[in-house]
N, C-alpha and C positions, 0 to 999 in steps of 0.2 A: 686383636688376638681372638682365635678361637678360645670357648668357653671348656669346649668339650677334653673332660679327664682332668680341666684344670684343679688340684687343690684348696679347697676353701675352709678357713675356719668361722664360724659366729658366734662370737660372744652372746648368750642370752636367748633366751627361746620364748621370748614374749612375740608383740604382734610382729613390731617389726624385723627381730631376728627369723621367727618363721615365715613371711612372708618372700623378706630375703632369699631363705633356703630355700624356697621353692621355685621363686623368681629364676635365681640362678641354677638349680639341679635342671629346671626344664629346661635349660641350653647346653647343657650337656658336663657340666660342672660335677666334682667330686667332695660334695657339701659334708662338714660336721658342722651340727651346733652342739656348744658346751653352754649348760643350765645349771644354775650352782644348787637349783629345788634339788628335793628328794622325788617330786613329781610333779606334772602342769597341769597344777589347779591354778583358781583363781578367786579370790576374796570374792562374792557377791557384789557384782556392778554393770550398770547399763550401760552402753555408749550409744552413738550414734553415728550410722554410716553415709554420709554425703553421697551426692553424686560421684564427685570427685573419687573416694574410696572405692564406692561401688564400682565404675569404669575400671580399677585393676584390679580387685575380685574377680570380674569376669574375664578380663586381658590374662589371667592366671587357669581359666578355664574353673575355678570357684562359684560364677553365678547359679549357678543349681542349688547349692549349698546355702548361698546368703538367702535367695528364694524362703525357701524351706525353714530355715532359722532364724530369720528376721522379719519381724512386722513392719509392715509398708506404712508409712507415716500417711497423715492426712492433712496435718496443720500442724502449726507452733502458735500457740494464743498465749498472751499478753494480757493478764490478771491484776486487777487489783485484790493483792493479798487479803487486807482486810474485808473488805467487804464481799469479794470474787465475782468481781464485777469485768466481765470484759473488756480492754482496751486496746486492742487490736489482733486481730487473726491474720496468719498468713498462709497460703495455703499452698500443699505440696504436693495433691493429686498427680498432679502432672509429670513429679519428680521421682530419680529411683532415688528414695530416701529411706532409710530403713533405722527402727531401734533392734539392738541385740543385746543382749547376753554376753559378757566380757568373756566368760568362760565358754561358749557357743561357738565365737568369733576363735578362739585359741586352738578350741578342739578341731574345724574347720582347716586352719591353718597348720597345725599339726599334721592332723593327715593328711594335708595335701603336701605337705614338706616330704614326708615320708614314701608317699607313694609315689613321688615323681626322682625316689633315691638317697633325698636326702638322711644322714643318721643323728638322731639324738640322745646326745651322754649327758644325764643326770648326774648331781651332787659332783659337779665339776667346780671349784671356789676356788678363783683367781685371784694371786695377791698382787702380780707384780706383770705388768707390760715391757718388755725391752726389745726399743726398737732403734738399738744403736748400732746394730748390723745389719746382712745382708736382708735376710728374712726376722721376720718378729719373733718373739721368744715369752711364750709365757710362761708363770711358776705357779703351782696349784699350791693350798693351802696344805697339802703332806710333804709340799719339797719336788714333787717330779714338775720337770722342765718339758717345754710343747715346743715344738719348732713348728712353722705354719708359711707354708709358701706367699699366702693371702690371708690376709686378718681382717674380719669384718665388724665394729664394735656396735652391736646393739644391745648392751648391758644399761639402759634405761640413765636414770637422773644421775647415780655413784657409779659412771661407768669408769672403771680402770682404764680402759684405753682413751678415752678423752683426756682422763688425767696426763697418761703420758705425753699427748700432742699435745694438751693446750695449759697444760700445768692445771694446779687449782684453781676453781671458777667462784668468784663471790655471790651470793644468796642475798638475796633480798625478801625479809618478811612485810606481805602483804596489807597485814593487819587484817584478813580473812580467815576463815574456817571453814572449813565444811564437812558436814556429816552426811553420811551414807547409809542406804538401807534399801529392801526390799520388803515388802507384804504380797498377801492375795489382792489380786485386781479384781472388784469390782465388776459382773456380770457385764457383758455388752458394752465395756466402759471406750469410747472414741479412742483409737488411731491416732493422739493427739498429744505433742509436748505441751503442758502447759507450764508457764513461768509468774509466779505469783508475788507480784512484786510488793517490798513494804518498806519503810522506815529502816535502813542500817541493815538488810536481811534481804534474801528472799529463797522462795523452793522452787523447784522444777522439776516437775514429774512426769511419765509415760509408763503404758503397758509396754511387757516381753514378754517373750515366750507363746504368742498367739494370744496374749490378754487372760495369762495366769498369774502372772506378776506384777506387780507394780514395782517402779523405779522411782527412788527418791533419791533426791541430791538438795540440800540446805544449807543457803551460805549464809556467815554470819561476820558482820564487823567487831571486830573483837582489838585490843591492845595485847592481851595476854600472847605471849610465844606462844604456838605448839608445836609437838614434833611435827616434822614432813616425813611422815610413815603412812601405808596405806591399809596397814593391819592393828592398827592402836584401837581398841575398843571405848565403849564411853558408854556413860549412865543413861539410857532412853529420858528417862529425867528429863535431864540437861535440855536436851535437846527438844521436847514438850514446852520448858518455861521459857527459851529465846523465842520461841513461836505463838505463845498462847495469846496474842492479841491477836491473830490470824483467823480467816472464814473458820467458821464449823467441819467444810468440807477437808480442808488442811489438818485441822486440830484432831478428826476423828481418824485418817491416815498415819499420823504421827503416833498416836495411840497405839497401834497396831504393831509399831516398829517395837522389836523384843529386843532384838540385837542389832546396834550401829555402831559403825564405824567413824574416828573423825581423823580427821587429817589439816595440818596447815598447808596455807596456799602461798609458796615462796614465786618468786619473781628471778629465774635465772640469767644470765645472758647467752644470748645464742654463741656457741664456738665461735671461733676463729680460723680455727685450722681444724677443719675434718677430716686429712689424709697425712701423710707422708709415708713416703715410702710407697712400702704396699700392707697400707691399714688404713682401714678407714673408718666411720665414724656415722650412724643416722638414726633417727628416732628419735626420743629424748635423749641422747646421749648428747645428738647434735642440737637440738632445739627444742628444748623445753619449752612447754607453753602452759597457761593460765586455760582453767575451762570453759572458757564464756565465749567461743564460737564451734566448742564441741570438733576441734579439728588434730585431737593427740593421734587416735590413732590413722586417722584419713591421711595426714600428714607423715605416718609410721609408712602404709601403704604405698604412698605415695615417693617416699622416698628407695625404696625398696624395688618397685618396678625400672628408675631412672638408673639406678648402680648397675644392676644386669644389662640393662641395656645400654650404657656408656660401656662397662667392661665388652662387652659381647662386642660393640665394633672398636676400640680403642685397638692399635697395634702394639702396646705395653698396659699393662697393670697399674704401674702410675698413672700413664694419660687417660687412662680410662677414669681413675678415681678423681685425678685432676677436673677433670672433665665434668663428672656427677657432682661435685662440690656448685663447680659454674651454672650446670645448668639448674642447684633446688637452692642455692643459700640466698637469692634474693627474697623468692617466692615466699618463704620459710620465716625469714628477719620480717617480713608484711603480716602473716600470717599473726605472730607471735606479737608484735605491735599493734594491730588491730585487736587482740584475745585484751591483751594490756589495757587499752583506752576504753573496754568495755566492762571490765571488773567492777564501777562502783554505779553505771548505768541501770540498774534496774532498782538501787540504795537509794533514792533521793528523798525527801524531807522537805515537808513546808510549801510555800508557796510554788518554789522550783519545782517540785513533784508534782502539784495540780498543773503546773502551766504545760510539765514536759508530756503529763498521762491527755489532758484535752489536744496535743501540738497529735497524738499519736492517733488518738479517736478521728482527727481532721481526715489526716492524710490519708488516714485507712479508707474513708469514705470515697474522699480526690481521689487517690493514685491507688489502687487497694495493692498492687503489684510493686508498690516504689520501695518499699521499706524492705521485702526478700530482694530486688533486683540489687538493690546496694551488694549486696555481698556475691553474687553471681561471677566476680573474679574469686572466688572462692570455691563456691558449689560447684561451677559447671566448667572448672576445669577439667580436660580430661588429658592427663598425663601420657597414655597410652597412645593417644593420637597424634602425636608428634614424631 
């Protein structure tokens, strides 16, 4: 099917709904996205853009933008928490790797949504998906009904259109936490994730913003539930006494942190059914994932370039979505299994923890390249090239 004048709705105007919008408006499509905010903003948080994300930033004609607002990585090293002792470096020179600004990456995607046609309606609140006719049908929270030739659902983890495809999804609590935060970075401070690992815990930190900020994420094993919200505030406190057996270097950054956020770390199942009809389903709606290879929004990306481009040659609107399901939900199920089998990897304890931090100092010397090449079906996919 041609793209061009076609009717598009997107649920959501996070990464991967505007990503989508833009993916699709620049084929000639007739793009809304509906945002249930009053505005897009975004809670203070860093991510990080792979290879992989970056290849359709630029496929989107965005590489100028990600340039300009993201810091080019150098390494990801591998700390011993307590002591901050180095136990392996990997290094990224080589690679378009970039940290950003949650909110950087938004604005970016925004306007590129916009200026390529697409329109965004704020304080849009969806109660209700029905997609037992020809076309979808949503209900907004006042009662007025949306008819939508094309339903795109990028409304994140509580998306309503997953609901209606794949019914209710069960959650699984981690037994993780994690808090969030940003400070001043540090003059001259390295181009570098570091990951500080400890006993039942660990941080991971980078500059943003050109090394005005610092990015902190710290995770911690915990029994207690908490909410999965990503705007729940918390006592800096708190978050000082799970750490204060940690380097100097950790403990006087934490200090810093005035205001953090925490959040629990649930374990979702990836969908089943991403489409039917003509609705579909990508980003966390369709595949939720665990933080630990840094691939939510790469994966958001990435699914957003494959949609436009199945639809755009598909001769129907089903086979197209048909189609985009086939070609991302293995990659996707790997992805999210891999995030999964690394969550309690850097938590080790005791002898297992000296044996696995010396197995890591080895290899780094051996193979210094073995330990990033593992994941290179990840990184150095490039979506776009197919």
């Amino acid at each position: 099917m041609s793209l061009n004048g076609q009717e598009i709705t997107i649920l959501g105007a996070g990464i991967a709904g505007l990503a989508a919008a833009r993916a699709l408006a620049l084929r000639g499509a007739s793009v809304t996205v509906l945002e249930q905010a009053e505005a897009l903003r975004e809670v203070g948080a860093g991510l990080q853009i792979s290879p992989n994300g970056a290849a359709v930033l630029r496929a989107l004609d965005l590489g100028r933008d990600l340039e300009t607002a993201g810091l080019r990585a150098q390494a990801v090293e591998l700390r011993d928490g307590l002591a901050d002792e180095p136990i392996l470096r990997m290094d990224l020179s080589d690679r378009d790797y970039r940290f950003l600004h949650r909110a950087d990456l938004i604005a970016i995607l925004a306007e590129g949504a916009r200026s390529a046609g697409a329109q965004i309606r704020l304080l849009q609140q969806i109660e209700t998906v029905d997609l037992s006719g020809e076309s979808p049908v949503l209900t907004t929270r006042q009662g007025a009904r949306i008819s939508t030739p094309l339903l795109i659902g990028a409304d994140g983890l509580h998306s309503k259109l997953r609901e209606a495809l794949d019914g209710a999804s069960k959650l699984t609590f981690t037994n993780q936490v994690a808090w969030r935060a940003l400070i001043p970075c540090e003059t001259d401070a390295p181009s570098v994730a570091e990951v500080f690992m400890g006993e039942g815990r660990h941080v991971v930190s980078y500059p943003l913003r050109g090394g005005v900020l610092r990015n902190i994420v710290a995770i911690e094993e915990r029994r207690r539930w908490t909410e999965e919200s990503w705007s729940m505030r918390d006592d800096p406190m708190e978050l000082r006494l799970a750490f204060e057996s940690f380097a100097p270097r950790v403990r006087n950054w934490l200090e810093q942190a005035d205001q953090v956020w925490l959040w629990g770390l649930f374990r979702h199942p990836v969908a089943k059914t991403w489409h039917r009809g003509r609705a579909a389903i990508l980003g966390d709606a369709a595949h939720p994932t665990l933080p630990f290879l840094a691939q939510g929004a790469n994966m958001a990306l990435e699914d957003a370039w494959v949609l436009a481009d199945q639809l755009d040659k598909a001769a129907r609107p089903e086979e197209g979505l048909a189609a985009y399901q086939l070609a991302r939900e293995a990659r996707c199920r790997r992805i999210v299994e891999a995030a999964n089998r690394n969550a309690h990897a850097y938590h080790l304890s005791g002898p297992l923890r000296d044996a696995a931090h010396l197995a890591l100092k080895i290899g780094g010397k051996i193979a210094p390249r073995f330990a990033l090449s593992r994941f290179d079906w990840v990184y150095q996919y490039d979506v776009t090239a197919s």
